[in-house]
C-alpha positions as CSV (number, residue, x, y, z in Angstrom):
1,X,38.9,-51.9,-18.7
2,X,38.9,-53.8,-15.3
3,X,35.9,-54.6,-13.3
4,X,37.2,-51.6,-10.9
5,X,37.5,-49.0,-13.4
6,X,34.1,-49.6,-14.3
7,X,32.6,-49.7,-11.2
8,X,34.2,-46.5,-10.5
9,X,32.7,-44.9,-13.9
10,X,29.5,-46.0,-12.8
11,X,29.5,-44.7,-9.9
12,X,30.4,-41.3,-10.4
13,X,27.8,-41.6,-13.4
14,X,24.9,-42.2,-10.6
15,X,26.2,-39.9,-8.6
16,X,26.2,-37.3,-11.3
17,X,22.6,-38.6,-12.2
18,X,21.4,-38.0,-8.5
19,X,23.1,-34.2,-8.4
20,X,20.8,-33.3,-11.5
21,X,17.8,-34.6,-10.3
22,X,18.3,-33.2,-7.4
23,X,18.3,-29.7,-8.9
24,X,15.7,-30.3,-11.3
25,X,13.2,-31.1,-8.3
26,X,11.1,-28.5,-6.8
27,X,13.5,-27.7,-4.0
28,X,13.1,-24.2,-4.5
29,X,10.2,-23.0,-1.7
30,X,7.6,-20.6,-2.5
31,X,7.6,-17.5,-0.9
32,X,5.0,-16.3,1.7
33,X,3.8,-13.1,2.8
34,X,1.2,-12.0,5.3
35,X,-1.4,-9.1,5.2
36,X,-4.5,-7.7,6.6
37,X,-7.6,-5.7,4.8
38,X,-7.8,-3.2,7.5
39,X,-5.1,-2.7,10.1
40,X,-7.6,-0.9,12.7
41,X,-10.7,-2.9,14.2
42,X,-13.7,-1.2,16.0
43,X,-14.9,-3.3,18.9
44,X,-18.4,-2.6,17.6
45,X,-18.7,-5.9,15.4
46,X,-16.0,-4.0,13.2
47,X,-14.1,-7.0,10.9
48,X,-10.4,-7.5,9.5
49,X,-9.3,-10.1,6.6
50,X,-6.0,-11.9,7.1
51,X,-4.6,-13.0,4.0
52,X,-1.8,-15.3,3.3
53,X,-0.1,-15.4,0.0
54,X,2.2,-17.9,-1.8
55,X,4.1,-16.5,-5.6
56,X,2.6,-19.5,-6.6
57,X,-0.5,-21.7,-7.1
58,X,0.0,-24.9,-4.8
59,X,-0.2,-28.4,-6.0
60,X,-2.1,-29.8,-2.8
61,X,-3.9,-27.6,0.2
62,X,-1.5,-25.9,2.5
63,X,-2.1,-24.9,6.1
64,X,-0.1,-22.1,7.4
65,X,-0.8,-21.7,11.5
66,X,-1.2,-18.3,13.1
67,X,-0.2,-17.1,16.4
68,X,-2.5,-14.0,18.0
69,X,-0.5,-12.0,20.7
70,X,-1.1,-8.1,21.8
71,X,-3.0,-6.4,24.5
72,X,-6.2,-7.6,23.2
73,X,-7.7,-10.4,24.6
74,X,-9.5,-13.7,22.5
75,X,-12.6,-14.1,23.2
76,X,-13.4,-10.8,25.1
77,X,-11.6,-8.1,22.5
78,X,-12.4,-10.2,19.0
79,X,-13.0,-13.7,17.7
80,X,-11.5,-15.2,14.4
81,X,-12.9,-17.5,12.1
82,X,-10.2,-20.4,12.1
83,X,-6.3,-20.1,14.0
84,X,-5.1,-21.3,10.2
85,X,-5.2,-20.2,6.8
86,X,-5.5,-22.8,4.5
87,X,-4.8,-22.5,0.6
88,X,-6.6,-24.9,-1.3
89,X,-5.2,-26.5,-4.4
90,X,-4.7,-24.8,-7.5
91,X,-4.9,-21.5,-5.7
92,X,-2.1,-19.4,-3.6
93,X,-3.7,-17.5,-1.0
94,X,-5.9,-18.1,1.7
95,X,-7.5,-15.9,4.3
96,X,-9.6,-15.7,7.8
97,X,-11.7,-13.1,9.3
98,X,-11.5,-11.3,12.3
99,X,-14.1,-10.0,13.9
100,X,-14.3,-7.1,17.1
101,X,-16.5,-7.6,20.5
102,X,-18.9,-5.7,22.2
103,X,-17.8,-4.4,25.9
104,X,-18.7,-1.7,28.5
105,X,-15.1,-1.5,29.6
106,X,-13.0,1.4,29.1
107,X,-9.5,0.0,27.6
108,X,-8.3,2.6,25.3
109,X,-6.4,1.5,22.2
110,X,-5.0,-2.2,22.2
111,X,-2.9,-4.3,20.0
112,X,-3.7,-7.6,18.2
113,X,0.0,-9.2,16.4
114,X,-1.1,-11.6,14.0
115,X,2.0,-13.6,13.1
116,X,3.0,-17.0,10.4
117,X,4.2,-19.7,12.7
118,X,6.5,-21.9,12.4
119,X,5.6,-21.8,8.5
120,X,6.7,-24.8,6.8
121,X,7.6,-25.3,3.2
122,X,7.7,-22.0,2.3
123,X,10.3,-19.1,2.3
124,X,9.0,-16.0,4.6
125,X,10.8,-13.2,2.5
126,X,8.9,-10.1,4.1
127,X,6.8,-9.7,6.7
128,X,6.2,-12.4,9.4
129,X,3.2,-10.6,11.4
130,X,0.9,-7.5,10.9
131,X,-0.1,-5.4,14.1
132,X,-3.7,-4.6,14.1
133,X,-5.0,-1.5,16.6
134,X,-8.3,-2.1,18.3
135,X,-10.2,0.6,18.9
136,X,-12.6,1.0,21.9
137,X,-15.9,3.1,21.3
138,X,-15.7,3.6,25.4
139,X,-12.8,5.5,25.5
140,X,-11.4,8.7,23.4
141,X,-7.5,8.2,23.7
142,X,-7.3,11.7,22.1
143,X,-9.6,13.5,23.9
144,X,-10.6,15.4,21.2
145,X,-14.3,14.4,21.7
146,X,-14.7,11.6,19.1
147,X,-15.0,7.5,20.4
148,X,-11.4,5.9,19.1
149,X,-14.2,3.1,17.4
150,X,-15.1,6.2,15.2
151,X,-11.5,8.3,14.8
152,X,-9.4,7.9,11.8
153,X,-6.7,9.6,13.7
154,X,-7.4,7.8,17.3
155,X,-3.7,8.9,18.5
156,X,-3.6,12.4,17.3
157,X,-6.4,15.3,18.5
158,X,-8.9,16.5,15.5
159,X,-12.2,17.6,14.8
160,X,-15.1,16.2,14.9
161,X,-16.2,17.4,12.1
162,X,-13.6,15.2,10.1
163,X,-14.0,12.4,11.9
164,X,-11.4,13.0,14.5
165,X,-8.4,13.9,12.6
166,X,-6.8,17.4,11.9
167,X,-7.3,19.8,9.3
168,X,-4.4,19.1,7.1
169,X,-5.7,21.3,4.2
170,X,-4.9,21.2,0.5
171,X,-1.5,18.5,-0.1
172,X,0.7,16.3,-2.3
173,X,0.8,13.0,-0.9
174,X,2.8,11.0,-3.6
175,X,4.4,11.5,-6.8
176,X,5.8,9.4,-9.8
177,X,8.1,11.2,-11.7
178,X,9.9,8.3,-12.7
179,X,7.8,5.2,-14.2
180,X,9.2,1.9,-14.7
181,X,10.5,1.5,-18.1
182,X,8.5,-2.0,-18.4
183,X,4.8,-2.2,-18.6
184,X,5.1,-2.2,-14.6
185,X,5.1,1.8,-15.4
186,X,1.9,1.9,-16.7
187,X,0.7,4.0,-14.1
188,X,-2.7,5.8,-15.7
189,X,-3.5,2.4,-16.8
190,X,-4.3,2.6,-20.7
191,X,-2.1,0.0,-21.7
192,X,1.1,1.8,-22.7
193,X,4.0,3.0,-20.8
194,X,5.0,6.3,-22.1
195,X,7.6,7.9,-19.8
196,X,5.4,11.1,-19.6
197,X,2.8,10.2,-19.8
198,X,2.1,7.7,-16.8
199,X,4.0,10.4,-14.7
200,X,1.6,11.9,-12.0
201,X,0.9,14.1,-9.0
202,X,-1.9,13.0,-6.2
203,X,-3.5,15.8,-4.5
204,X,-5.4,15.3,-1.2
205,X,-8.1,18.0,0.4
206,X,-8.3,17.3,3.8
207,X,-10.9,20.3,4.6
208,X,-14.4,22.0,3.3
209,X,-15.1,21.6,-0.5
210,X,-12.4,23.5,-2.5
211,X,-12.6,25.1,-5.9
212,X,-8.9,25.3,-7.4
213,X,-10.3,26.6,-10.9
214,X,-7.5,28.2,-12.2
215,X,-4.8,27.2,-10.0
216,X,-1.5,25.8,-11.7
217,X,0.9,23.6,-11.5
218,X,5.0,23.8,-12.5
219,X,8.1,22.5,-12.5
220,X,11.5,24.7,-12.5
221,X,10.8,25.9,-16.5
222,X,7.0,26.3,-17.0
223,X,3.3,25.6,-16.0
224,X,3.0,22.7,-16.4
225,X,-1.5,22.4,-15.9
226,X,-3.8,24.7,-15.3
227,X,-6.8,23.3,-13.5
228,X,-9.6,23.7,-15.8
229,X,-12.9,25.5,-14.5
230,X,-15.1,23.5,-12.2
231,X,-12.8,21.7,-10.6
232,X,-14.1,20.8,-6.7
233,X,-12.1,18.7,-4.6
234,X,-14.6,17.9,-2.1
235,X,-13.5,17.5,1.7
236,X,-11.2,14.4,2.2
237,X,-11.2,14.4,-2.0
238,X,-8.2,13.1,-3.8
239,X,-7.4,14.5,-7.5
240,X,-4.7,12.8,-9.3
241,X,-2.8,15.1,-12.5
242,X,-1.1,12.1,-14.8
243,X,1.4,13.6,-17.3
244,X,-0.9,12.7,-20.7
245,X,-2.2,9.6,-22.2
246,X,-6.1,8.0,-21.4
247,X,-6.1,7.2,-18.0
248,X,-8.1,3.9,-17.7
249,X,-9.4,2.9,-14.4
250,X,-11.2,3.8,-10.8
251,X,-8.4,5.2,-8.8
252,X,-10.2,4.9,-5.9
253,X,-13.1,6.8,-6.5
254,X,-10.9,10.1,-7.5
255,X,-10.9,13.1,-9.8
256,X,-8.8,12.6,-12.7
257,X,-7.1,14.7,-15.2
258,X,-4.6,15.1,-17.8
259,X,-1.9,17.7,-17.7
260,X,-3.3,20.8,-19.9
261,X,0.3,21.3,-21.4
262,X,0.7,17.7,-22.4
263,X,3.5,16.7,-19.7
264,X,4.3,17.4,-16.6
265,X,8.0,17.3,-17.3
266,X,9.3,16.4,-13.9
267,X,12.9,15.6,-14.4
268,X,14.7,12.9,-12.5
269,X,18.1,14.4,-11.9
270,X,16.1,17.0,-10.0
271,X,13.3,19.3,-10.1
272,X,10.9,21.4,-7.8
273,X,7.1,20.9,-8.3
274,X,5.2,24.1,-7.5
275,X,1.0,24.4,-7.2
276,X,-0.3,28.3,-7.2
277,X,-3.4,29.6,-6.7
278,X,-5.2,32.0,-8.8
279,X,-3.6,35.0,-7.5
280,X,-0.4,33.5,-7.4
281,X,0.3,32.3,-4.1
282,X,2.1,29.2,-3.5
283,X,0.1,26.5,-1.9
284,X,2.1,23.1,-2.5
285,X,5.9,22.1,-3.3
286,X,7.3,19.0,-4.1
287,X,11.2,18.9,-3.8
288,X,12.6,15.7,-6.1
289,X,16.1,17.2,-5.7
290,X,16.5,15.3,-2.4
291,X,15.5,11.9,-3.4
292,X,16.6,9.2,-5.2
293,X,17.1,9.8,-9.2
294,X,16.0,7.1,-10.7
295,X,13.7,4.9,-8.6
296,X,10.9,3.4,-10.9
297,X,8.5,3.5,-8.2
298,X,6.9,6.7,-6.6
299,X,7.2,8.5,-3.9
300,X,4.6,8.9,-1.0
301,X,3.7,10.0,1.9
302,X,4.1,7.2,5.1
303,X,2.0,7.4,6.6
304,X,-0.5,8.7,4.0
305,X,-1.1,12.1,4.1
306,X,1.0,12.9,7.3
307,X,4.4,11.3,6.9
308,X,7.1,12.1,5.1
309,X,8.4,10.6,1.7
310,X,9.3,7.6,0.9
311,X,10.1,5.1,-2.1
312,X,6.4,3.1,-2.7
313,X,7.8,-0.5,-2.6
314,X,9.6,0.2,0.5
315,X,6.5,0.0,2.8
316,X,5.3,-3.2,3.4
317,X,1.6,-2.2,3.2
318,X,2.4,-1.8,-0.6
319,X,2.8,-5.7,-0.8
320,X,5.4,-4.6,-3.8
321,X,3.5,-2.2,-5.8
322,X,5.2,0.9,-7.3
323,X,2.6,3.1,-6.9
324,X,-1.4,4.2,-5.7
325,X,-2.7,6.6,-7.8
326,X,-5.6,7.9,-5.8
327,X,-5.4,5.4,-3.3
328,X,-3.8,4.7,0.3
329,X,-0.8,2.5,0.4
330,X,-2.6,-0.3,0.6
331,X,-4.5,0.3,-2.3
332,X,-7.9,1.2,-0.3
333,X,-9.7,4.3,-0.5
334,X,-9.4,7.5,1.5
Protein backbone atom coordinates (compact mmCIF):
# COMPACT_ATOMS: atom_id res chain seq x y z
CA UNK A 1 0.00 0.00 0.00
CA UNK A 2 1.53 3.50 -0.96
CA UNK A 3 2.18 6.25 1.40
CA UNK A 4 -1.06 7.98 -0.25
CA UNK A 5 -3.36 5.24 0.16
CA UNK A 6 -2.57 5.25 3.67
CA UNK A 7 -2.81 8.64 4.36
CA UNK A 8 -6.05 8.54 2.81
CA UNK A 9 -7.29 5.53 5.25
CA UNK A 10 -6.20 7.49 8.01
CA UNK A 11 -7.77 10.16 7.38
CA UNK A 12 -11.09 9.06 6.79
CA UNK A 13 -10.47 6.90 10.08
CA UNK A 14 -10.02 10.32 12.20
CA UNK A 15 -12.58 11.70 10.55
CA UNK A 16 -14.86 8.87 11.37
CA UNK A 17 -13.37 8.96 14.97
CA UNK A 18 -14.34 12.77 15.31
CA UNK A 19 -18.14 12.13 13.87
CA UNK A 20 -18.66 9.60 16.87
CA UNK A 21 -17.37 11.61 19.42
CA UNK A 22 -19.15 14.18 18.29
CA UNK A 23 -22.39 12.37 18.83
CA UNK A 24 -21.45 10.72 21.99
CA UNK A 25 -20.96 14.31 23.62
CA UNK A 26 -23.57 16.06 25.40
CA UNK A 27 -24.75 18.06 22.44
CA UNK A 28 -28.24 17.31 23.21
CA UNK A 29 -29.66 20.67 25.36
CA UNK A 30 -31.85 20.22 28.24
CA UNK A 31 -35.10 21.51 28.00
CA UNK A 32 -36.46 24.53 29.95
CA UNK A 33 -39.74 25.56 31.09
CA UNK A 34 -41.02 28.50 33.08
CA UNK A 35 -43.83 28.74 35.73
CA UNK A 36 -45.25 30.70 38.56
CA UNK A 37 -46.89 29.57 42.03
CA UNK A 38 -49.67 31.98 41.73
CA UNK A 39 -50.59 33.70 38.52
CA UNK A 40 -52.61 36.72 40.38
CA UNK A 41 -50.61 39.08 42.96
CA UNK A 42 -52.44 41.47 45.52
CA UNK A 43 -50.62 44.72 45.86
CA UNK A 44 -51.03 44.27 49.58
CA UNK A 45 -47.57 42.57 50.27
CA UNK A 46 -49.25 39.59 48.25
CA UNK A 47 -46.15 37.17 46.75
CA UNK A 48 -45.62 34.98 43.47
CA UNK A 49 -42.67 32.15 43.04
CA UNK A 50 -41.11 32.02 39.53
CA UNK A 51 -39.67 28.78 38.93
CA UNK A 52 -37.40 27.70 36.23
CA UNK A 53 -37.04 24.04 35.43
CA UNK A 54 -34.43 21.96 33.48
CA UNK A 55 -35.41 17.75 32.58
CA UNK A 56 -32.34 17.43 34.08
CA UNK A 57 -29.98 18.00 37.15
CA UNK A 58 -27.08 20.33 35.90
CA UNK A 59 -23.41 19.59 36.18
CA UNK A 60 -22.37 23.26 37.12
CA UNK A 61 -24.82 26.37 38.31
CA UNK A 62 -26.85 27.85 35.52
CA UNK A 63 -28.19 31.41 35.30
CA UNK A 64 -31.17 31.85 33.19
CA UNK A 65 -31.99 35.94 32.88
CA UNK A 66 -35.60 37.26 33.10
CA UNK A 67 -37.11 40.08 31.42
CA UNK A 68 -40.35 41.83 33.38
CA UNK A 69 -42.73 43.74 30.91
CA UNK A 70 -46.68 44.55 31.47
CA UNK A 71 -48.64 47.45 32.81
CA UNK A 72 -47.15 47.16 36.10
CA UNK A 73 -44.53 49.13 37.04
CA UNK A 74 -40.91 47.85 39.10
CA UNK A 75 -40.45 49.41 41.96
CA UNK A 76 -43.90 51.11 42.45
CA UNK A 77 -46.38 47.86 41.46
CA UNK A 78 -43.94 44.92 43.00
CA UNK A 79 -40.20 44.11 43.63
CA UNK A 80 -38.44 40.75 42.98
CA UNK A 81 -35.88 39.13 44.74
CA UNK A 82 -33.11 38.73 41.89
CA UNK A 83 -33.73 39.53 37.73
CA UNK A 84 -32.10 35.74 37.34
CA UNK A 85 -32.87 32.39 38.41
CA UNK A 86 -29.93 30.48 39.03
CA UNK A 87 -29.87 26.51 39.35
CA UNK A 88 -27.25 25.39 41.37
CA UNK A 89 -25.31 22.18 40.70
CA UNK A 90 -26.70 18.96 41.09
CA UNK A 91 -30.16 20.40 41.04
CA UNK A 92 -32.56 21.46 37.97
CA UNK A 93 -34.72 24.19 39.01
CA UNK A 94 -34.27 27.37 40.42
CA UNK A 95 -36.77 30.04 41.50
CA UNK A 96 -37.26 34.00 42.64
CA UNK A 97 -39.97 35.67 44.47
CA UNK A 98 -42.04 38.37 43.66
CA UNK A 99 -43.48 40.41 45.88
CA UNK A 100 -46.70 43.18 45.50
CA UNK A 101 -46.49 47.12 46.74
CA UNK A 102 -48.52 49.15 48.81
CA UNK A 103 -50.22 52.34 46.91
CA UNK A 104 -53.14 54.73 47.28
CA UNK A 105 -53.61 54.88 43.52
CA UNK A 106 -56.53 53.58 41.79
CA UNK A 107 -55.11 51.44 38.66
CA UNK A 108 -57.47 48.63 38.30
CA UNK A 109 -56.02 45.30 37.13
CA UNK A 110 -52.46 45.30 35.58
CA UNK A 111 -50.19 42.90 33.96
CA UNK A 112 -46.65 41.68 34.91
CA UNK A 113 -45.05 39.22 31.72
CA UNK A 114 -42.33 37.42 33.13
CA UNK A 115 -40.35 35.98 30.27
CA UNK A 116 -36.67 33.51 29.76
CA UNK A 117 -34.30 35.63 27.87
CA UNK A 118 -32.11 35.00 25.57
CA UNK A 119 -31.81 31.50 27.44
CA UNK A 120 -28.67 29.87 26.61
CA UNK A 121 -27.79 26.20 26.58
CA UNK A 122 -31.00 25.01 26.83
CA UNK A 123 -33.91 24.07 24.55
CA UNK A 124 -37.19 26.24 25.40
CA UNK A 125 -39.81 23.57 24.35
CA UNK A 126 -43.01 25.26 25.98
CA UNK A 127 -43.63 28.19 27.40
CA UNK A 128 -41.28 31.27 27.18
CA UNK A 129 -43.20 33.77 29.67
CA UNK A 130 -46.10 33.49 32.29
CA UNK A 131 -48.50 36.62 32.58
CA UNK A 132 -49.18 37.44 36.08
CA UNK A 133 -52.47 39.85 36.89
CA UNK A 134 -51.99 42.40 39.64
CA UNK A 135 -54.69 43.15 41.52
CA UNK A 136 -55.28 46.61 43.12
CA UNK A 137 -57.24 46.64 46.58
CA UNK A 138 -58.23 50.45 45.48
CA UNK A 139 -60.21 49.63 42.71
CA UNK A 140 -63.16 47.00 42.11
CA UNK A 141 -62.84 46.33 38.24
CA UNK A 142 -66.18 44.39 38.60
CA UNK A 143 -68.02 46.55 40.54
CA UNK A 144 -69.58 44.03 42.29
CA UNK A 145 -68.56 45.47 45.62
CA UNK A 146 -65.52 43.40 46.45
CA UNK A 147 -61.54 45.06 46.24
CA UNK A 148 -59.91 43.13 42.96
CA UNK A 149 -56.86 42.47 45.88
CA UNK A 150 -59.69 40.22 47.51
CA UNK A 151 -61.83 38.79 44.26
CA UNK A 152 -61.19 35.41 42.88
CA UNK A 153 -63.12 36.40 39.99
CA UNK A 154 -61.78 40.22 39.63
CA UNK A 155 -63.08 40.39 35.87
CA UNK A 156 -66.43 38.85 36.23
CA UNK A 157 -69.38 40.33 38.84
CA UNK A 158 -70.12 37.95 42.10
CA UNK A 159 -71.00 37.95 45.46
CA UNK A 160 -69.54 38.94 48.18
CA UNK A 161 -70.44 36.35 49.98
CA UNK A 162 -68.02 34.06 47.87
CA UNK A 163 -65.47 36.13 47.60
CA UNK A 164 -66.42 37.96 44.52
CA UNK A 165 -67.28 35.28 42.11
CA UNK A 166 -70.73 33.92 40.96
CA UNK A 167 -72.76 31.27 42.23
CA UNK A 168 -71.88 28.50 39.92
CA UNK A 169 -73.79 25.82 42.01
CA UNK A 170 -73.21 22.01 42.09
CA UNK A 171 -70.65 20.93 38.75
CA UNK A 172 -68.30 18.46 37.07
CA UNK A 173 -65.17 20.08 36.45
CA UNK A 174 -62.95 17.19 35.09
CA UNK A 175 -63.09 13.65 34.29
CA UNK A 176 -60.71 10.67 33.49
CA UNK A 177 -62.41 8.03 31.86
CA UNK A 178 -59.42 6.94 30.21
CA UNK A 179 -56.14 6.37 32.39
CA UNK A 180 -52.88 5.85 30.99
CA UNK A 181 -52.16 2.33 30.51
CA UNK A 182 -48.53 2.87 32.37
CA UNK A 183 -48.23 3.62 35.94
CA UNK A 184 -48.69 7.35 34.70
CA UNK A 185 -52.51 6.17 35.12
CA UNK A 186 -52.37 5.73 38.55
CA UNK A 187 -54.69 8.33 39.17
CA UNK A 188 -56.17 7.46 42.96
CA UNK A 189 -52.72 6.92 43.82
CA UNK A 190 -52.44 3.36 45.58
CA UNK A 191 -49.79 2.08 43.50
CA UNK A 192 -51.59 0.14 40.82
CA UNK A 193 -53.09 1.13 37.62
CA UNK A 194 -56.25 -0.65 37.07
CA UNK A 195 -58.19 0.72 34.16
CA UNK A 196 -61.34 1.11 36.37
CA UNK A 197 -60.34 1.71 38.96
CA UNK A 198 -58.15 4.99 38.70
CA UNK A 199 -61.16 6.29 36.50
CA UNK A 200 -62.80 9.29 38.32
CA UNK A 201 -65.32 12.14 38.36
CA UNK A 202 -64.46 15.68 40.35
CA UNK A 203 -67.35 17.46 41.67
CA UNK A 204 -67.19 21.15 42.67
CA UNK A 205 -69.95 23.06 45.06
CA UNK A 206 -69.61 26.51 44.34
CA UNK A 207 -72.63 27.58 46.82
CA UNK A 208 -74.05 27.04 50.69
CA UNK A 209 -73.16 23.55 52.22
CA UNK A 210 -74.94 20.75 50.20
CA UNK A 211 -76.15 17.44 51.35
CA UNK A 212 -76.31 15.00 48.18
CA UNK A 213 -77.12 11.82 50.45
CA UNK A 214 -78.65 9.78 48.16
CA UNK A 215 -78.03 11.32 44.96
CA UNK A 216 -76.58 9.04 42.04
CA UNK A 217 -74.46 8.78 39.55
CA UNK A 218 -74.71 6.85 35.87
CA UNK A 219 -73.57 6.18 32.72
CA UNK A 220 -75.79 5.10 29.64
CA UNK A 221 -76.49 1.33 31.30
CA UNK A 222 -76.79 1.72 35.11
CA UNK A 223 -76.02 3.72 38.45
CA UNK A 224 -73.09 3.63 38.66
CA UNK A 225 -72.67 5.29 42.89
CA UNK A 226 -74.99 6.20 45.07
CA UNK A 227 -73.67 8.88 47.48
CA UNK A 228 -73.70 7.24 50.74
CA UNK A 229 -75.58 9.14 53.74
CA UNK A 230 -73.81 12.08 55.25
CA UNK A 231 -72.25 13.28 52.52
CA UNK A 232 -71.75 17.42 52.73
CA UNK A 233 -69.94 19.13 50.18
CA UNK A 234 -69.36 22.25 51.90
CA UNK A 235 -69.40 25.72 49.91
CA UNK A 236 -66.50 25.95 47.35
CA UNK A 237 -66.02 21.85 48.43
CA UNK A 238 -64.60 19.50 45.84
CA UNK A 239 -65.58 15.61 46.06
CA UNK A 240 -63.79 13.38 43.84
CA UNK A 241 -65.76 9.62 42.87
CA UNK A 242 -62.66 7.30 41.61
CA UNK A 243 -63.87 4.09 39.85
CA UNK A 244 -62.61 1.51 42.90
CA UNK A 245 -59.28 0.71 44.29
CA UNK A 246 -57.69 2.54 47.85
CA UNK A 247 -57.26 5.92 46.92
CA UNK A 248 -53.96 7.06 48.58
CA UNK A 249 -53.22 10.68 48.97
CA UNK A 250 -54.49 14.45 49.91
CA UNK A 251 -56.21 15.55 46.76
CA UNK A 252 -56.18 18.86 47.82
CA UNK A 253 -57.91 18.82 50.88
CA UNK A 254 -61.17 16.89 49.18
CA UNK A 255 -63.85 14.40 49.89
CA UNK A 256 -63.06 11.18 48.61
CA UNK A 257 -64.96 8.11 47.69
CA UNK A 258 -65.12 5.00 45.88
CA UNK A 259 -67.84 4.08 43.40
CA UNK A 260 -70.59 2.10 45.49
CA UNK A 261 -71.04 -0.34 42.36
CA UNK A 262 -67.43 -1.04 42.07
CA UNK A 263 -66.81 0.96 38.58
CA UNK A 264 -67.86 3.69 37.15
CA UNK A 265 -67.82 2.10 33.68
CA UNK A 266 -67.35 5.14 31.54
CA UNK A 267 -66.61 3.85 28.20
CA UNK A 268 -64.20 5.51 25.76
CA UNK A 269 -65.85 5.07 22.49
CA UNK A 270 -68.63 7.12 24.05
CA UNK A 271 -70.83 7.51 26.99
CA UNK A 272 -73.09 10.15 28.87
CA UNK A 273 -72.32 10.66 32.63
CA UNK A 274 -75.62 11.56 34.43
CA UNK A 275 -75.73 12.83 38.45
CA UNK A 276 -79.60 12.77 39.91
CA UNK A 277 -80.79 13.90 42.94
CA UNK A 278 -82.88 12.06 45.27
CA UNK A 279 -86.14 12.65 43.67
CA UNK A 280 -84.76 12.08 40.40
CA UNK A 281 -83.96 15.24 38.88
CA UNK A 282 -81.00 15.71 36.80
CA UNK A 283 -78.42 17.93 38.17
CA UNK A 284 -75.08 17.24 36.20
CA UNK A 285 -74.08 15.67 32.63
CA UNK A 286 -70.92 14.85 31.27
CA UNK A 287 -71.02 14.17 27.45
CA UNK A 288 -67.64 11.93 26.46
CA UNK A 289 -69.28 11.23 23.04
CA UNK A 290 -67.81 14.55 21.74
CA UNK A 291 -64.22 14.22 22.74
CA UNK A 292 -61.45 12.46 22.00
CA UNK A 293 -61.61 8.36 22.46
CA UNK A 294 -58.71 7.51 23.75
CA UNK A 295 -56.62 10.30 25.31
CA UNK A 296 -54.79 8.89 28.47
CA UNK A 297 -55.14 12.13 30.15
CA UNK A 298 -58.47 13.77 31.57
CA UNK A 299 -60.51 16.13 30.65
CA UNK A 300 -61.14 19.52 32.58
CA UNK A 301 -62.59 22.41 32.73
CA UNK A 302 -60.18 25.64 31.44
CA UNK A 303 -60.43 27.63 33.12
CA UNK A 304 -61.41 25.57 36.24
CA UNK A 305 -64.72 25.50 36.97
CA UNK A 306 -65.97 27.97 34.20
CA UNK A 307 -64.46 26.86 30.95
CA UNK A 308 -65.12 24.42 28.79
CA UNK A 309 -63.26 20.97 28.33
CA UNK A 310 -60.22 20.24 27.45
CA UNK A 311 -57.50 17.47 27.28
CA UNK A 312 -55.29 18.04 30.88
CA UNK A 313 -51.81 18.06 29.25
CA UNK A 314 -52.91 20.61 26.78
CA UNK A 315 -52.85 23.55 29.28
CA UNK A 316 -49.66 24.75 30.01
CA UNK A 317 -50.58 25.40 33.73
CA UNK A 318 -50.53 21.50 33.92
CA UNK A 319 -46.65 21.62 33.36
CA UNK A 320 -47.54 17.95 31.59
CA UNK A 321 -49.58 16.28 34.08
CA UNK A 322 -52.52 14.08 33.03
CA UNK A 323 -54.70 14.92 35.58
CA UNK A 324 -55.78 16.90 39.24
CA UNK A 325 -57.90 14.99 41.14
CA UNK A 326 -59.31 17.52 43.49
CA UNK A 327 -57.13 20.13 42.61
CA UNK A 328 -56.86 23.22 40.15
CA UNK A 329 -54.79 22.86 36.98
CA UNK A 330 -51.94 23.73 38.61
CA UNK A 331 -52.23 21.40 41.17
CA UNK A 332 -53.19 24.02 43.98
CA UNK A 333 -56.20 23.98 45.98
CA UNK A 334 -59.56 25.48 45.38
Amino acid sequence: MNKIAILKKSFIGLLMYMIIISCATDDILPTIEISASNLSLNEASGETTITVTLNTEVSQSFSVPLTFSGTAIQSEDYTISATSIIINAGSSSGSITITGLQDTNIEGIETLIVSLENVQNALVLSEVSVNIQVLDDDSDTDNDGVPDSEDNCPTEPGEIENNGCPWLGFLINEVLYDPDTSMAGDANGDGTREANEDEFIEFFNSGLALDISGYTVSDETAIRHTFPAGTIIPKNGVLVLFGGGVPTGTFGGAIVQTASQGLLNMNNAGDIVTVRNVSGTVIATFDIYPLSGNPNDSYTRNPDLTGNFVQHTSIPESNGAMFSPGTKINGSSF
